[in-house]
C-alpha positions as CSV (number, residue, x, y, z in Angstrom):
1,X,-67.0,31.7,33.3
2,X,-69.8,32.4,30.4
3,X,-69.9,29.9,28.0
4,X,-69.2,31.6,24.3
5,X,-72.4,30.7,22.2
6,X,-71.1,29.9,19.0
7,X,-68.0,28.4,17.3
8,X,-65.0,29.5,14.9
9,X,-66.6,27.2,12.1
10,X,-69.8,29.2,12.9
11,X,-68.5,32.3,12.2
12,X,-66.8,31.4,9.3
13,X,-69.9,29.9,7.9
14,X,-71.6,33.7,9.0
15,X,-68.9,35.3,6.7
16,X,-69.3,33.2,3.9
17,X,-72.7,33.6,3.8
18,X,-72.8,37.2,3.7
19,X,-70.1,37.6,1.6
20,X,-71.7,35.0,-1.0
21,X,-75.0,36.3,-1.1
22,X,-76.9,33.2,-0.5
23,X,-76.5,29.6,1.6
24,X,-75.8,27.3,-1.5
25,X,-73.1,29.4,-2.6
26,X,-71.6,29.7,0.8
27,X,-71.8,25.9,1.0
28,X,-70.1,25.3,-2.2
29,X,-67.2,27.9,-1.3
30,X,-66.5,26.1,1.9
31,X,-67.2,22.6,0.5
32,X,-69.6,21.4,2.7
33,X,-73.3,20.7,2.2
34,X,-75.9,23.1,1.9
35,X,-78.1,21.2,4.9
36,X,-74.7,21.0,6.8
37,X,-74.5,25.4,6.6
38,X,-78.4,25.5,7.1
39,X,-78.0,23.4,10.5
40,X,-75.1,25.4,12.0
41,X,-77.0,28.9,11.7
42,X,-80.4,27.1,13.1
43,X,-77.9,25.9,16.1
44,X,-76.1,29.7,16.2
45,X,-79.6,31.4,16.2
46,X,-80.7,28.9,19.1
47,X,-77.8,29.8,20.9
48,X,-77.7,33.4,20.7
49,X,-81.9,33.3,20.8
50,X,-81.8,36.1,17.9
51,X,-82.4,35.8,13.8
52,X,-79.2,36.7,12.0
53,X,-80.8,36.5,8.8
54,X,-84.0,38.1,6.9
55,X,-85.7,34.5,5.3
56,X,-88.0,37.1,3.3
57,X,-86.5,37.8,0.3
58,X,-84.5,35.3,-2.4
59,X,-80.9,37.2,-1.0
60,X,-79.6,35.8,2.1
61,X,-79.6,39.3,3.9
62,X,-77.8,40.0,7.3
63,X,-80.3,41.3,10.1
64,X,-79.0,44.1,12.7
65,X,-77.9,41.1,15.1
66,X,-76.2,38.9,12.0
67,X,-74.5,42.4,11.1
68,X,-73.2,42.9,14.4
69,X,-72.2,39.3,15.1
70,X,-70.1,39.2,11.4
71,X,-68.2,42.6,12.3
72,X,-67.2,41.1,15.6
73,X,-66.7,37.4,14.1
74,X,-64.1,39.1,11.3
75,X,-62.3,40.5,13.7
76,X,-61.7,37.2,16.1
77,X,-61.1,34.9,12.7
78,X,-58.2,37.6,11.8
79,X,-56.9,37.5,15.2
80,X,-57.0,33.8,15.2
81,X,-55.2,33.8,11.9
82,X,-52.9,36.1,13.3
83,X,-52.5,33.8,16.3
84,X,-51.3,31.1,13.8
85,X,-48.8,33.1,12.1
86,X,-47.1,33.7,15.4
87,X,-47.2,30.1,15.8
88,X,-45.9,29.4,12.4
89,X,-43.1,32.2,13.0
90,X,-41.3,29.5,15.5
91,X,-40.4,27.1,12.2
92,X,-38.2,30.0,11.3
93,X,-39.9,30.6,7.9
94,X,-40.0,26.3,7.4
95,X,-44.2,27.2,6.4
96,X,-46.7,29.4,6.6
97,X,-48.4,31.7,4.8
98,X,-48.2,36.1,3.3
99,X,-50.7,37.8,2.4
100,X,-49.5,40.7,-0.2
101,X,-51.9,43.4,-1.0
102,X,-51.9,45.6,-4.4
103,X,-53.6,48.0,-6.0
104,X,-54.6,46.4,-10.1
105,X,-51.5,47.6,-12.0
106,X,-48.8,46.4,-9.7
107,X,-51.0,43.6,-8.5
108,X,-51.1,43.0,-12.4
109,X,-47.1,44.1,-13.7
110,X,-44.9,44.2,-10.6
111,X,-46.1,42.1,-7.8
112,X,-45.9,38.4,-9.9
113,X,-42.3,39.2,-10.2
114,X,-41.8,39.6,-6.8
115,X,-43.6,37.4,-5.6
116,X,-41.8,34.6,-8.4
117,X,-38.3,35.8,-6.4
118,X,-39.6,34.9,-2.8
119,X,-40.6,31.9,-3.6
120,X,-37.4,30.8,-4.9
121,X,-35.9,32.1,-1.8
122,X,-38.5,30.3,0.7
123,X,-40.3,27.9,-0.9
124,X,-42.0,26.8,1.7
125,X,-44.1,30.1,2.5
126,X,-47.4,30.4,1.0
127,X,-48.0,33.4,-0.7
128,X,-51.2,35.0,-1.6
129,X,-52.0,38.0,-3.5
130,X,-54.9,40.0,-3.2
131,X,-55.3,42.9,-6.2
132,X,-57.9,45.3,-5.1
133,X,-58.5,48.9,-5.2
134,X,-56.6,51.5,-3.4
135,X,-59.2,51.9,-0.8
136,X,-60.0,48.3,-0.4
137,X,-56.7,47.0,-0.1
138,X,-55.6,50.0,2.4
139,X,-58.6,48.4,4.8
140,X,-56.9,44.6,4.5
141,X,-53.9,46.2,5.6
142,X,-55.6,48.0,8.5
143,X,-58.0,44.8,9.2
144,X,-54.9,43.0,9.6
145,X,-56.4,40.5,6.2
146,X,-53.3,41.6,4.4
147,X,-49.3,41.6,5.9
148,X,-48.4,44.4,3.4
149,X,-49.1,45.9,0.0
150,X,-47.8,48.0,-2.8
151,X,-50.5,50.7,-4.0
152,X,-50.5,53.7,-6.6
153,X,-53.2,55.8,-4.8
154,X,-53.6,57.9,-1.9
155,X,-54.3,55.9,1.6
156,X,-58.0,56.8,3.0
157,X,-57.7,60.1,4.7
158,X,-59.4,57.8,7.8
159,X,-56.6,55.2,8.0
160,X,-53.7,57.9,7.3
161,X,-52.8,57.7,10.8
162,X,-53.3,54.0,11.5
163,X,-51.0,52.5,8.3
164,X,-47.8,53.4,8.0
165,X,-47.1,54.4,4.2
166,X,-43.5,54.5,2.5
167,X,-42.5,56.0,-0.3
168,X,-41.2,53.0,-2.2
169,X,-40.2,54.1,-5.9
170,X,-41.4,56.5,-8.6
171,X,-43.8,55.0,-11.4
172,X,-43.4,56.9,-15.1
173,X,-46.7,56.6,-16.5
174,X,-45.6,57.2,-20.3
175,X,-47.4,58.1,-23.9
176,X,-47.6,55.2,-26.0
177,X,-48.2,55.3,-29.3
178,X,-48.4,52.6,-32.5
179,X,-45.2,51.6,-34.3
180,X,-46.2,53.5,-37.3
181,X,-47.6,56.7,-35.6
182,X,-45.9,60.0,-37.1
183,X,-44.6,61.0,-33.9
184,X,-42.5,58.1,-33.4
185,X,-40.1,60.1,-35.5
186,X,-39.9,63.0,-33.1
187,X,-37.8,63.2,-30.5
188,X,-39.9,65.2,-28.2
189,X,-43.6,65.4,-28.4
190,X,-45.0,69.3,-27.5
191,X,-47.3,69.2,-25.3
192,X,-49.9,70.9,-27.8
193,X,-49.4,68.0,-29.7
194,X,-51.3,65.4,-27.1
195,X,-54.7,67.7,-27.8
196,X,-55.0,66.7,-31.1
197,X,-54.4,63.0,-30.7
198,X,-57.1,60.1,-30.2
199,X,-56.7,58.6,-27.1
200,X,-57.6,55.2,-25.5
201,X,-58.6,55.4,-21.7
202,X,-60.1,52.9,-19.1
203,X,-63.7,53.5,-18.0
204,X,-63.9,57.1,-16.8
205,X,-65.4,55.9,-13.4
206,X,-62.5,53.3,-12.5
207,X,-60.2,54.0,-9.9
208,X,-57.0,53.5,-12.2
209,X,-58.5,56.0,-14.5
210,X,-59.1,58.8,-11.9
211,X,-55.5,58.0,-10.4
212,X,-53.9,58.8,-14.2
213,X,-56.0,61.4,-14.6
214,X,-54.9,63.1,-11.2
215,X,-51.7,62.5,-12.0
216,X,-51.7,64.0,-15.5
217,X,-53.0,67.6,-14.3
218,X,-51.2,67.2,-11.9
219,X,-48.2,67.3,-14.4
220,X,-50.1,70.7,-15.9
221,X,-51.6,68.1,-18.3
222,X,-55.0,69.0,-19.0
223,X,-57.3,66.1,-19.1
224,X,-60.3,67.7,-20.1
225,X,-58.8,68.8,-23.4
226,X,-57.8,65.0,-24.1
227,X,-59.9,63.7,-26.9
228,X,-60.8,60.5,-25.5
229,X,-62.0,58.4,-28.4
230,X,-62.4,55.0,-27.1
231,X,-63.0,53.3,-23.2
232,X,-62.2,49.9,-22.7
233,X,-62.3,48.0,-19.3
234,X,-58.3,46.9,-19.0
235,X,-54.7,47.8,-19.4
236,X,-54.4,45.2,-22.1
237,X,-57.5,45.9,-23.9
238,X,-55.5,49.3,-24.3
239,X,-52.5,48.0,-25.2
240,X,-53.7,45.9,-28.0
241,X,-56.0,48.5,-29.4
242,X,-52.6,50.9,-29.5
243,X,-50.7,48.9,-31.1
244,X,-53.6,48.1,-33.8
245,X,-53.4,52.0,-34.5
246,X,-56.9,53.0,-32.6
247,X,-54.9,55.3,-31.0
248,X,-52.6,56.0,-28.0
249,X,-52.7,56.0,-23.9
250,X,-51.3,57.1,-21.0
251,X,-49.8,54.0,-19.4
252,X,-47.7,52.6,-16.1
253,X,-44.0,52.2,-17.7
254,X,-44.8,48.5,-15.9
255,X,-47.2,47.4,-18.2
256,X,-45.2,47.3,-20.9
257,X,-42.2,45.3,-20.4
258,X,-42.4,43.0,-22.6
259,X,-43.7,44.8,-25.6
260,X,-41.0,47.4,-25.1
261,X,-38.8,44.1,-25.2
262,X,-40.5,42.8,-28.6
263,X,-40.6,46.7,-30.3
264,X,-44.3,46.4,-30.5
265,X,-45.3,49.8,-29.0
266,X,-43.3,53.6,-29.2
267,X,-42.8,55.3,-26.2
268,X,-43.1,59.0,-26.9
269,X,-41.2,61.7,-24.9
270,X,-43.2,64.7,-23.7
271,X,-40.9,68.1,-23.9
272,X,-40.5,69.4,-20.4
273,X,-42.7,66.9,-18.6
274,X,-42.1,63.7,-16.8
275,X,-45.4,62.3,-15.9
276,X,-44.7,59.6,-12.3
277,X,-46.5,58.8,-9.4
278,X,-45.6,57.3,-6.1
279,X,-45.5,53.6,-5.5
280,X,-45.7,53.5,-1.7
281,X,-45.1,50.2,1.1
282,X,-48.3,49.7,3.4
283,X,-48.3,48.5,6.7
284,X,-49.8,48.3,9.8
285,X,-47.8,49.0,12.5
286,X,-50.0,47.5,15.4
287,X,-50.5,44.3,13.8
288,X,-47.7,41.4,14.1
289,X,-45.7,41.3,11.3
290,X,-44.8,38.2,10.6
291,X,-41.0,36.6,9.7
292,X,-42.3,36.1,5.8
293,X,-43.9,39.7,6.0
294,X,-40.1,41.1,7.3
295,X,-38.2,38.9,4.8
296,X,-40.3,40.0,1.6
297,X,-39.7,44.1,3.5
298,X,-36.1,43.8,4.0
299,X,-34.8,41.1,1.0
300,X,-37.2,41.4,-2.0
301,X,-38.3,45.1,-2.4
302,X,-34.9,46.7,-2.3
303,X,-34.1,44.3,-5.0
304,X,-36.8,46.1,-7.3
305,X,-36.6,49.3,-5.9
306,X,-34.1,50.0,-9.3
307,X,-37.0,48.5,-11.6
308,X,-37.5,52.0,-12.9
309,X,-33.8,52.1,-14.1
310,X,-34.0,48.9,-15.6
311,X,-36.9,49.7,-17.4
312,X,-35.8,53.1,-18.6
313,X,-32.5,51.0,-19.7
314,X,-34.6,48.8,-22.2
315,X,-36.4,51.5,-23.2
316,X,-33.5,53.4,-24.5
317,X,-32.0,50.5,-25.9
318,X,-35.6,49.8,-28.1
319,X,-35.4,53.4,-29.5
C-alpha cells in the first residue's frame, strides 16, 4: 500500500494559501501561526520532493506542481465534506450544515427570507449562504461547494448538461420612478416615453447589469436608446438616488419590498410590456444531496414560489 504524502490539514493550508494570496494571510484566516503554515508546506514539499510555490516574487504564487496538487486537494476536501454530510444525514436533520448558492439580487432580496423560515423549522442546521455571480455560483453547485442555489442568469453553456436547472418562478423587473415624477400620474407609461427619461444603471460591465439589459431587449426594449445618466455600483445606491429624484431604474420587483411597503418609490406600468426573467433551482444531480438540501427543496421554496403574487398584491394596494 503507498503511503499518501501529505495530510487533509495540508491541503487545506495549500488552498488557503492560494486563495489568500500570501502565507500571513492564510495563517490569520485559519488561525494558526504564520511559522505553523510555513512548516507544514516545507514538510509537504519534502514529502512530495517538488516546490509548490514560486519564493520569487512578494505574491505567494502556485507553481505547475502546487497548481496541480490544489485542483486535486479541492476536490478530496469537498468529497470529505461531502463524506460528513452523509454522516450527519443519520441525526435526521439533529445538525449539520447547507450550503445555499445565489446569484447578488436574490442572494441580497429573496434568499434571507428563506433562509430566516428554515431556520425556524430546523434550528439546528447550519446554513450558509454564498452570493456570487451566475457563473461562479453555477461552478459551486457543479464542484459540489454549494447543495443548491437560486440564480437569475443563464447556467455556463459547459455545465448545462451536468446541473440540473428548474424553472422556479418569474421575476418582474419593474420601472421605478421618484414619488413626485410626472409619470406617477399615468396609468400606463408608452414605451416612447422611457427614451426621454434619465436613468440610473449599475456599472455597465457587472453581470446584473448585462442580465437586465438582456432582458430588456429582450422585451423589444431598446437599451441602447436609454439615456443612462448616472452608474453606481449597487441596487441600493440606485434606489436611494431614485427616490432623491436623480432619476429612475429598471429594478428586480424583490428589491423593493419594503419601500413599496413605506410609499417611498412609484412603480410605473409599461403599455403592452411586462418585463420578467426566470428565477431557476440549481442542482447537481451526481452529488449527494443531503436531508437539509431536500427539506429546504421540498418545504421552503414552494412556500415562496407565490412571492410574485404577494408582491404584485402590495403593489396594487400602494397605488
Amino acid at each position: 500500500m503507498v503511503d499518501i504524502p501529505f495530510t487533509l490539514d495540508q491541503l487545506r493550508i495549500l488552498k488557503a494559501i492560494a486563495s489568500e494570496g500570501s502565507f500571513k494571510r492564510a495563517a490569520d484566516t485559519l488561525y494558526v501561526s504564520q511559522p505553523a503554515v510555513s512548516l507544514q508546506v516545507q514538510n509537504l514539499e519534502k514529502q512530495l520532493n517538488v516546490p509548490l510555490f514560486d519564493r520569487g516574487g512578494r505574491k505567494a504564487r502556485l507553481t505547475e506542481a502546487g497548481h496541480l496538487l490544489l485542483s486535486y486537494g479541492e476536490k478530496i476536501i469537498t468529497l470529505c465534506q461531502e463524506t460528513c454530510r452523509v454522516i450527519e444525514d443519520l441525526q435526521n436533520l439533529q445538525g449539520g450544515t447547507l450550503t445555499v448558492g445565489a446569484s447578488q439580487t436574490t442572494g441580497t432580496y429573496l434568499l434571507p427570507r428563506m433562509i430566516g423560515l428554515f431556520h425556524q423549522k430546523y434550528p439546528d442546521v447550519s446554513v450558509q449562504l454564498q452570493v456570487h455571480s451566475t457563473r461562479r455560483t453555477s461552478w459551486g453547485v457543479a464542484n459540489g461547494q454549494v447543495d443548491l442555489a437560486i440564480i437569475g442568469g443563464e447556467v455556463p453553456t459547459e455545465l448545462q448538461e451536468i446541473l440540473k436547472v428548474r424553472p422556479y418562478a418569474e421575476d418582474e423587473l419593474t420601472l421605478i420612478l421618484p414619488i413626485s415624477h410626472p409619470l406617477t400620474k399615468v396609468e400606463k407609461i408608452q414605451k416612447e416615453d422611457l427614451y426621454r427619461l434619465d436613468f440610473i444603471g449599475l456599472d455597465s460591465q457587472s453581470t446584473i447589469r448585462k442580465v437586465i439589459d438582456k432582458v430588456l431587449n429582450r422585451c423589444d426594449i431598446d437599451t441602447k436608446r436609454l439615456k443612462i445618466e448616472m452608474e453606481l455600483n449597487s441596487i441600493e445606491a440606485i434606489k436611494n438616488a431614485v427616490q432623491a429624484g436623480l432619476g429612475v431604474a429598471f429594478v428586480s420587483i424583490t428589491a423593493i419590498k419594503k419601500e413599496l411597503e413605506m410609499k417611498e418609490l412609484h412603480v410605473g406600468r409599461i403599455k403592452g410590456i411586462e418585463v420578467q426573467r426566470t428565477l431557476s433551482v440549481i442542482t447537481n444531480p451526481t452529488r449527494y444531496r443531503s436531508k437539509a438540501a431536500e427539506a429546504f427543496i421540498t418545504e421552503i421554496l414552494p412556500e415562496f414560489s407565490t412571492y410574485k403574487e404577494t408582491l404584485d398584491f402590495e403593489l396594487v394596494s400602494s397605488t
